[in-house]
C-alpha positions as CSV (number, residue, x, y, z in Angstrom):
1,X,166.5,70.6,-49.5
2,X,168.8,73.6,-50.0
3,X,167.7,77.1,-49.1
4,X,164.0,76.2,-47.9
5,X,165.3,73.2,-45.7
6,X,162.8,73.2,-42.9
7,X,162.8,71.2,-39.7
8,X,159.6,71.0,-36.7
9,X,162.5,71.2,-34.5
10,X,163.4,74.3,-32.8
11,X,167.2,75.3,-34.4
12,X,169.3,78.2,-32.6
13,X,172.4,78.8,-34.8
14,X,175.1,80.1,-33.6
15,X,177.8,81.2,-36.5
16,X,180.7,83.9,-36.4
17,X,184.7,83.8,-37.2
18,X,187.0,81.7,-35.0
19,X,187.9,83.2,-31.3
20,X,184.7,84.4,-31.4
21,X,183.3,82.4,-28.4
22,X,180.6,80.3,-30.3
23,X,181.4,76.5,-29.5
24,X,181.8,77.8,-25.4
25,X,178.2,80.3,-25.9
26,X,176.5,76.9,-27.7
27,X,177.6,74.6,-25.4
28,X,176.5,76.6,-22.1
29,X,173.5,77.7,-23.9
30,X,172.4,73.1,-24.7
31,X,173.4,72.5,-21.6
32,X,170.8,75.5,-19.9
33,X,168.0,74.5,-22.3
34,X,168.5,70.6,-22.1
35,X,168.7,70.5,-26.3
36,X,171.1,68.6,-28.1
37,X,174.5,69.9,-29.4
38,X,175.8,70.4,-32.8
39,X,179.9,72.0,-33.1
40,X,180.1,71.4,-37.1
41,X,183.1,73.0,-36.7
42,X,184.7,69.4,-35.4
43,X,183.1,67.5,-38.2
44,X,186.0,67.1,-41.0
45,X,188.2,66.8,-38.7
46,X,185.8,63.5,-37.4
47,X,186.1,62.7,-40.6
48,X,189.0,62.8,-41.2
49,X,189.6,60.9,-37.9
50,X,187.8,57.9,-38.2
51,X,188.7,58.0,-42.5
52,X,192.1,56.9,-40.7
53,X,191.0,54.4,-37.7
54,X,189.0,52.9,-40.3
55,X,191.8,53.3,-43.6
56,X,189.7,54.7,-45.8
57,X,192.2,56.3,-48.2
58,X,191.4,60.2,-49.0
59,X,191.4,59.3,-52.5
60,X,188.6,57.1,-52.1
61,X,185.6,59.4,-52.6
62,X,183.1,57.2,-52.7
63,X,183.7,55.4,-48.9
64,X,184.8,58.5,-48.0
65,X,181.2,59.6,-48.5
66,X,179.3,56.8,-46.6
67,X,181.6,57.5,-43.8
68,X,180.8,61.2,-43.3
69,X,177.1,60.4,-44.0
70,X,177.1,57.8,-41.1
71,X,179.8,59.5,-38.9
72,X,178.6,58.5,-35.5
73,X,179.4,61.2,-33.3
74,X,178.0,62.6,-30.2
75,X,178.4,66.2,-29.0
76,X,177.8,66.4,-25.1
77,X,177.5,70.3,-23.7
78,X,179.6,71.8,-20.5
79,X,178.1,71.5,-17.5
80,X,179.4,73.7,-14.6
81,X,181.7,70.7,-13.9
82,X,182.9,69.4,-16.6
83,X,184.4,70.4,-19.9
84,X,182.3,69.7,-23.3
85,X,183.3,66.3,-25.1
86,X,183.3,65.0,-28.3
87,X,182.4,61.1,-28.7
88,X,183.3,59.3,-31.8
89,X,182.1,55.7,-31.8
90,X,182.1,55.6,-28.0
91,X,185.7,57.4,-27.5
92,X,186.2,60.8,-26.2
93,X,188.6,62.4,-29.0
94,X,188.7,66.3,-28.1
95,X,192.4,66.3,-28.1
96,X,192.9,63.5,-30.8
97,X,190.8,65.6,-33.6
98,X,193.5,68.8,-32.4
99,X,196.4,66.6,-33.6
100,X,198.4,68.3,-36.5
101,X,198.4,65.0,-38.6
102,X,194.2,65.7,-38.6
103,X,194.4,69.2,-39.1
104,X,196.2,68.4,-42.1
105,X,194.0,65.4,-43.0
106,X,190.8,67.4,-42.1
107,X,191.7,70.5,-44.9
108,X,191.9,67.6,-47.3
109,X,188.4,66.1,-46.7
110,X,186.9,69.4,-46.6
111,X,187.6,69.6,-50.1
112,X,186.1,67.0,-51.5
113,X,182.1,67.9,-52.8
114,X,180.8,64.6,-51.6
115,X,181.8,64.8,-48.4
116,X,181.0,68.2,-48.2
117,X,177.2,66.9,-49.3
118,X,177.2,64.2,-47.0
119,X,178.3,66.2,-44.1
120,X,175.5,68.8,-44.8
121,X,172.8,65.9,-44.7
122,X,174.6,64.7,-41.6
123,X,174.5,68.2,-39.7
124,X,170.6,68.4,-40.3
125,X,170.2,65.3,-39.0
126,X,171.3,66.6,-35.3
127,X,167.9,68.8,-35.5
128,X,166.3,66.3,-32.8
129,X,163.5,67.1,-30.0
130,X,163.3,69.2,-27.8
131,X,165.7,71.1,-29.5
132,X,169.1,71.8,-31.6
133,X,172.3,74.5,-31.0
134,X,174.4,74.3,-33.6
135,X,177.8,76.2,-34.1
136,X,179.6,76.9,-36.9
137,X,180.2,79.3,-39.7
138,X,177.3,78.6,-41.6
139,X,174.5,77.3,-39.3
140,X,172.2,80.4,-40.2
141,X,172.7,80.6,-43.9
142,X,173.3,77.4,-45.2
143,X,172.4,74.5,-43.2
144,X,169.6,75.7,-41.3
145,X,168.4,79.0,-42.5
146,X,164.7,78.7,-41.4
147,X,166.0,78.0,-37.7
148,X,163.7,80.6,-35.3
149,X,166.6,82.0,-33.5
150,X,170.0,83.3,-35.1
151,X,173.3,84.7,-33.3
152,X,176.2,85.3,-35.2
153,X,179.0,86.7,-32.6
154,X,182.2,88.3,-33.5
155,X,184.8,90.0,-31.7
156,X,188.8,92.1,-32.7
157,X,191.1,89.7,-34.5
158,X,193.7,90.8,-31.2
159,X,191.3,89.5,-28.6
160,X,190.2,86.5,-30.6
161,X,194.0,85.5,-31.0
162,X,194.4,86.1,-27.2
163,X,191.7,83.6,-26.3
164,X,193.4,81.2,-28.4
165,X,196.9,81.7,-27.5
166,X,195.2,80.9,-24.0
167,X,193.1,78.0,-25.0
168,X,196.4,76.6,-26.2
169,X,198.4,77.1,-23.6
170,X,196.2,75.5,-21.0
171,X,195.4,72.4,-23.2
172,X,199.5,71.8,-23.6
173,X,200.5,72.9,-27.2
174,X,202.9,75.4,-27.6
175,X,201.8,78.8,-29.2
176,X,202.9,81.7,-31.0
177,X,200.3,84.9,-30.2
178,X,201.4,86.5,-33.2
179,X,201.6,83.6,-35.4
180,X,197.6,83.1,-34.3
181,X,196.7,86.5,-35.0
182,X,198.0,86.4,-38.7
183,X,196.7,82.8,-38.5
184,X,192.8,84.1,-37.7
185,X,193.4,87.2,-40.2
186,X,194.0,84.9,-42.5
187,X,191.2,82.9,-41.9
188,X,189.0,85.8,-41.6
189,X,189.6,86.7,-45.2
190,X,189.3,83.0,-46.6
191,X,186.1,82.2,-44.8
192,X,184.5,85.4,-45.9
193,X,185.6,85.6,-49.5
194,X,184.7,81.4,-50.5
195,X,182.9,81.6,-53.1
196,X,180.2,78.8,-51.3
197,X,178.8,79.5,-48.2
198,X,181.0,82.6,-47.2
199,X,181.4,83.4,-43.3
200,X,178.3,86.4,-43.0
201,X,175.7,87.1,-40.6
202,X,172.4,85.5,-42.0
203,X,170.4,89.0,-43.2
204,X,168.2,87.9,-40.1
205,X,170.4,87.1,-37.3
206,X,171.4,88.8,-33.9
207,X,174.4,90.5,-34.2
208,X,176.8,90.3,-30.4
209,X,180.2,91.6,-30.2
210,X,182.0,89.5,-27.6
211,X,185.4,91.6,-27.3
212,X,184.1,93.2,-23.8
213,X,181.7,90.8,-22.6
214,X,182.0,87.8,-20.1
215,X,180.9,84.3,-21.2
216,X,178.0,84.7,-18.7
217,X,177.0,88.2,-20.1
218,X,177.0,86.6,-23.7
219,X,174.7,84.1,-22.3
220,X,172.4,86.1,-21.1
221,X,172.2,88.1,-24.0
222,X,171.5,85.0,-26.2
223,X,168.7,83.7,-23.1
224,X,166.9,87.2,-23.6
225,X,166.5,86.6,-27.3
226,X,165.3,82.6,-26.8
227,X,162.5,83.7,-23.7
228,X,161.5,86.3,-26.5
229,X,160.7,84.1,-29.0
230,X,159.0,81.1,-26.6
231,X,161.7,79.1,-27.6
């Protein structure tokens, strides 16, 4: 199950660089259509997490492995009234998972090939009825690249670092905008250079740029293209 992976569930992907808006779009968008969320984005850093409630050592491959393939995690979407949340066995960790210790942690899992594996498996396995979102950087061409509806949103490095530098701010940790910005550019080149699964829009997918748009105006763009396609 590579390439031709196929599921009977109904799979919008949402992929694009970071600061682009895709976990707030896929979250809105789950919540509007009552489907189930995926932010893959979060997942090594999951891993990573409960690799160190549970002290499995990084080293260890092999439980590090069962543990991704079995993470239990639940994404719940925004509602008008409250924030998205991430549940790992039954505790909100949004803010834990941000914690530099993780970060660190998380860059280290996402090296390893079996986990890497595992957590591939583990991502299809959110395709559940009625339906999936799933955000990431490679929703559309690697994990689910028969999925019905693709988006792949982008936006300027400058007003991706500025939604950051905000997203920061309001959460607590101290930032440096242009620190993020050569952060993102970074980034940008990394993801889009990897030799696997490199940040690109799937040769199918729905290309929005978010620089000028509102969340809501991203939404609707993204509802047109679900009513079109009976999803």
């Amino acid at each position: 199950m590579t390439d031709m992976f196929f599921t009977k569930v109904p799979v919008i992907t949402i992929d694009g660089p970071s600061g682009s808006g895709k976990g707030t779009i896929a979250s809105l968008l789950a919540n509007q259509l009552g489907w189930h969320l995926l932010d893959s984005g979060s997942l090594y850093r999951l891993t990573a997490l409960a690799a160190q409630i549970h002290g499995v050592d990084l080293a260890d491959e092999d439980n590090l492995k069962v543990l991704a393939a079995h993470l239990d995690v639940q994404f719940v979407a925004a509602t008008e009234s409250e924030p998205a949340k991430i549940i790992l066995e039954g505790e909100r960790v949004e803010r834990a998972i941000r914690a530099e210790d993780i970060s660190l942690l998380a860059s280290q899992v996402a090296a390893i090939t079996q986990v890497r594996q595992a957590l591939l498996e583990r991502q299809r396995a959110f395709a559940e009825a009625p339906g999936l979102v799933s955000d990431g950087r490679d929703m559309g061409t690697v994990v689910f690249p028969k999925a019905p509806l693709k988006i792949y949103l982008t936006a300027s490095a400058e007003v991706r670092a500025e939604r950051r530098f905000k997203q920061l701010k309001e959460s607590g940790f101290s930032a440096n905008i242009d620190q993020i910005l050569e952060d993102i550019c970074a980034r940008d080149e990394r993801d889009m250079k990897r030799v696997s699964a490199p940040l690109k829009p799937a040769e199918d997918a729905i290309i929005i740029d978010t620089s000028r748009l509102t969340v809501t105006e991203v939404v609707t763009k993204v509802m047109a293209e679900v009513e079109a396609r009976g999803l």
